[in-house]
C-alpha positions as protocol buffer text, in pm:
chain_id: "A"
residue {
  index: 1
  type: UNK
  ca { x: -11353 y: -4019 z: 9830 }
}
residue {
  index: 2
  type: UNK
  ca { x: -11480 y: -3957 z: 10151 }
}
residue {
  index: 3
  type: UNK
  ca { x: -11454 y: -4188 z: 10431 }
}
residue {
  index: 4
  type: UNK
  ca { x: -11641 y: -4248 z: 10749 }
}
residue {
  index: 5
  type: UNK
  ca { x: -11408 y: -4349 z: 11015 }
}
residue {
  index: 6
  type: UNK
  ca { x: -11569 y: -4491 z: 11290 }
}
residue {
  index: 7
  type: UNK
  ca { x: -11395 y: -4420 z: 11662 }
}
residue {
  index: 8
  type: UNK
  ca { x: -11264 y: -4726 z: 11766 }
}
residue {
  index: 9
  type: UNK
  ca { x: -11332 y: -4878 z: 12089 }
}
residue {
  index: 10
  type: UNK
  ca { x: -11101 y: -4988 z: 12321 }
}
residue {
  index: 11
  type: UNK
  ca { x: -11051 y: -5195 z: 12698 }
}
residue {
  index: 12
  type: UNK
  ca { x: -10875 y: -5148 z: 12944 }
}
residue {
  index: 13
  type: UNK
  ca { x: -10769 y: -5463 z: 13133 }
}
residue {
  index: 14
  type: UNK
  ca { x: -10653 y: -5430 z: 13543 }
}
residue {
  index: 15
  type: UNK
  ca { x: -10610 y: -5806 z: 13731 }
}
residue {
  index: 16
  type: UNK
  ca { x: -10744 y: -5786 z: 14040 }
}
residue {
  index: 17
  type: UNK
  ca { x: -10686 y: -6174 z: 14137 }
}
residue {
  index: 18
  type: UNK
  ca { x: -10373 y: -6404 z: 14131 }
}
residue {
  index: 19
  type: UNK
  ca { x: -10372 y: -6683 z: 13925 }
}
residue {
  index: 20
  type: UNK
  ca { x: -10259 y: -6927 z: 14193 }
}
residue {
  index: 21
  type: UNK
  ca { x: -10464 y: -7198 z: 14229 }
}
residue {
  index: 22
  type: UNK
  ca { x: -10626 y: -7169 z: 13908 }
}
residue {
  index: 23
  type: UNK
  ca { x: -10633 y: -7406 z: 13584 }
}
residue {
  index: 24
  type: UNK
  ca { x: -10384 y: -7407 z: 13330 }
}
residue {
  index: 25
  type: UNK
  ca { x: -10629 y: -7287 z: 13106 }
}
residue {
  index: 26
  type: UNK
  ca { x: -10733 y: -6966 z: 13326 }
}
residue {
  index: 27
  type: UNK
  ca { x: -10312 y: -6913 z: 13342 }
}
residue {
  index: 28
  type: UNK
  ca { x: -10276 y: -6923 z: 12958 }
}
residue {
  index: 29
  type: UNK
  ca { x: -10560 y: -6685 z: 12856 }
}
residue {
  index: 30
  type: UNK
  ca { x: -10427 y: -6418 z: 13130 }
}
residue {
  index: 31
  type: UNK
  ca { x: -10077 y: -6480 z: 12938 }
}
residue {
  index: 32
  type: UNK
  ca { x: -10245 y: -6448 z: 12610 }
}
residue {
  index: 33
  type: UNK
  ca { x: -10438 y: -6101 z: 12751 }
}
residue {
  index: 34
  type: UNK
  ca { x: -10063 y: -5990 z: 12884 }
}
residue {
  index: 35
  type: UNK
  ca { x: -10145 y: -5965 z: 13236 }
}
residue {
  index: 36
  type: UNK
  ca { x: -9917 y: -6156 z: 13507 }
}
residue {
  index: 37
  type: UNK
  ca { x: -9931 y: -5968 z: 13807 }
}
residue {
  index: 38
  type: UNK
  ca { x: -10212 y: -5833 z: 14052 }
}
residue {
  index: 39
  type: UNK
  ca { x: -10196 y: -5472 z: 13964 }
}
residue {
  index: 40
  type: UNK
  ca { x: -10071 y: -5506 z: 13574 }
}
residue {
  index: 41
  type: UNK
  ca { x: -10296 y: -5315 z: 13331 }
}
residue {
  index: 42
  type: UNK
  ca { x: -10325 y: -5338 z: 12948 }
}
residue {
  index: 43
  type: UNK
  ca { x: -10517 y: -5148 z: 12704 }
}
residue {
  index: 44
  type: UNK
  ca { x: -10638 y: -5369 z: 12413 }
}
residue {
  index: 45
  type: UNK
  ca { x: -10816 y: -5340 z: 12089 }
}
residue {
  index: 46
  type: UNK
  ca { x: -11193 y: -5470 z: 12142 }
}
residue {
  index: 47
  type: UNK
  ca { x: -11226 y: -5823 z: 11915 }
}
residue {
  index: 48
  type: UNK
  ca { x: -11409 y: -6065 z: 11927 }
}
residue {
  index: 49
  type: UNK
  ca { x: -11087 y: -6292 z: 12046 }
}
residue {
  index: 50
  type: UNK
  ca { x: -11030 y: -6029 z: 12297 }
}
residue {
  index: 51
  type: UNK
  ca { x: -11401 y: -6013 z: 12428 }
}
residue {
  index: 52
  type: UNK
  ca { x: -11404 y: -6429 z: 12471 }
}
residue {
  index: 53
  type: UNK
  ca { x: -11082 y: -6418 z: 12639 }
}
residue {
  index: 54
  type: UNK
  ca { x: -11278 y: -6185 z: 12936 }
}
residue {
  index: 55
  type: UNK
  ca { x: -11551 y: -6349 z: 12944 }
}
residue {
  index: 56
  type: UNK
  ca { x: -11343 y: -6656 z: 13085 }
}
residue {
  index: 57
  type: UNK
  ca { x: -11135 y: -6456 z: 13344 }
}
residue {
  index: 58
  type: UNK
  ca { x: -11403 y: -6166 z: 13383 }
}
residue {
  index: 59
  type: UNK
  ca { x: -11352 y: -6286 z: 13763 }
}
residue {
  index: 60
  type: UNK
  ca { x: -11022 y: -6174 z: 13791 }
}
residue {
  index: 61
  type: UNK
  ca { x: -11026 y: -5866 z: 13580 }
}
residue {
  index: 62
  type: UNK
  ca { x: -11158 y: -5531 z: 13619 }
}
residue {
  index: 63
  type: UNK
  ca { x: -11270 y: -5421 z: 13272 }
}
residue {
  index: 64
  type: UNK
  ca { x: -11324 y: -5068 z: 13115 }
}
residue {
  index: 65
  type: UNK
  ca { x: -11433 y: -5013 z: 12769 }
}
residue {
  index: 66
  type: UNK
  ca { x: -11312 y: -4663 z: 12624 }
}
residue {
  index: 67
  type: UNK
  ca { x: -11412 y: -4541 z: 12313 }
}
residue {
  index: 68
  type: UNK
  ca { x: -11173 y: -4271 z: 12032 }
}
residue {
  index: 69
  type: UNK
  ca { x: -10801 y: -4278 z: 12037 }
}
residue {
  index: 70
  type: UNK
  ca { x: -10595 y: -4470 z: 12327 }
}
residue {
  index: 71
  type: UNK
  ca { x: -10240 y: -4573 z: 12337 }
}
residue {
  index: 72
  type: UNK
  ca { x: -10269 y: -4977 z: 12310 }
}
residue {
  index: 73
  type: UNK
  ca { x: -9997 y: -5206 z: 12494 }
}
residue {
  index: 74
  type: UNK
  ca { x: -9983 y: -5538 z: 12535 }
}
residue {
  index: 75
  type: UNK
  ca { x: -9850 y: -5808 z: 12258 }
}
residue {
  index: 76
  type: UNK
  ca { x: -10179 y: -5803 z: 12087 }
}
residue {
  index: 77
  type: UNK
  ca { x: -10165 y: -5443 z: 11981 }
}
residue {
  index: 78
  type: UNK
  ca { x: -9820 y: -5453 z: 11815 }
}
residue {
  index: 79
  type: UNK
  ca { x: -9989 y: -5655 z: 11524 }
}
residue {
  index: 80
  type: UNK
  ca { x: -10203 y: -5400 z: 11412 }
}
């Protein structure tokens, strides 16, 4: 049995704007992604959830998708 493993692709996550001033929404899905701080940087697992969870705060974000093996952090990769 042979199996093709595919490399998994990753992103990295780096706030570049505070969340002052901004909805509770914007707040809660910058929780959810782990990021708090202007500065903080997480490495997540690229989902779907993920992915729509950028797209809403792509404006305070600086995104970078890496592809093979990378140490995850954040609260979303401990459920793997």
């Amino acid at each position: 049995m042979t199996e093709s493993k595919k490399a998994a692709t990753h992103i990295v996550l780096k706030q570049t704007r505070s969340v002052i001033g901004k909805s509770e929404h914007l707040r809660a899905v910058m929780k959810g992604l782990g990021l708090g701080k202007i500065g903080s940087e997480k490495t997540l697992k690229d989902t779907p959830a993920i992915r729509g969870m950028v797209e809403k705060v792509h404006h305070m974000v600086h995104i970078e998708v890496r592809e093979g093996d990378v140490e995850l952090t954040g609260a979303r990769s401990r459920a793997l």
